[in-house]
C-alpha positions as a printed Julia matrix, in Angstrom:
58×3 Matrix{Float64}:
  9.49   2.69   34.65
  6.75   0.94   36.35
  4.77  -2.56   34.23
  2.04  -0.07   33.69
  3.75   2.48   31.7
  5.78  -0.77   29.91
  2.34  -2.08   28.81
  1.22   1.34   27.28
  4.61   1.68   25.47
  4.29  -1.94   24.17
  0.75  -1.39   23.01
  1.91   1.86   20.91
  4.2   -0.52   19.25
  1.54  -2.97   18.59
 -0.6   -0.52   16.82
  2.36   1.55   14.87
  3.4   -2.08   13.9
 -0.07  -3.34   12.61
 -0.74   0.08   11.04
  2.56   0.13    8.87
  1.76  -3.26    8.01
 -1.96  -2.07    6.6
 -0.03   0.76    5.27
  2.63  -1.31    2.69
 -0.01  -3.89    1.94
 -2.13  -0.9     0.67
  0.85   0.03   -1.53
  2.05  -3.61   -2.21
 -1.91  -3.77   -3.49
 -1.77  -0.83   -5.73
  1.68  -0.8    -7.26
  0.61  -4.5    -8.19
 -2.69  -4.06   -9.82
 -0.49  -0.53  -11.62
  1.86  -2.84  -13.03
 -0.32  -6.0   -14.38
 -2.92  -3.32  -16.14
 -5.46  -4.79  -14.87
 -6.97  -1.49  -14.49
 -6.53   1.56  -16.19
 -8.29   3.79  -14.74
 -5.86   3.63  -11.78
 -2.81   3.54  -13.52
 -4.18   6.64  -15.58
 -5.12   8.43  -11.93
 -1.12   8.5   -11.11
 -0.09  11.96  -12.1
  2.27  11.97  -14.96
  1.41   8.09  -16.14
  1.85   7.15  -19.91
 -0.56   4.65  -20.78
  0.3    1.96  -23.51
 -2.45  -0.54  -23.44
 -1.22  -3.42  -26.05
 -3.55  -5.89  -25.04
 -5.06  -5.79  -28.61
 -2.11  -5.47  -30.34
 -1.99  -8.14  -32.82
């Protein structure tokens, strides 16, 4: 393998690495915000969710 196709390969790598990394942020983001109920609406958007909102329980 020739330094040219080495360079393509590690480029690929550099852009499947940086997009998983978007990728679990994005889900690090949402399962976060899903478990401090900070907003319902997305908690209610995940398909078979119970919502229990006790914030005003006394």
């Amino acid at each position: 393998m020739n330094r040219n196709n080495r360079s393509h390969v590690n480029d690929a790598w550099n852009v499947s690495v940086i997009a998983l990394v978007v990728v679990l942020a994005g889900l690090l983001y949402a399962f976060g915000a899903a478990m401090s109920g900070d907003s319902l609406r997305l908690t209610e958007s995940v398909r078979g969710a119970e919502v229990f909102d006790t914030r005003n329980l006394p």
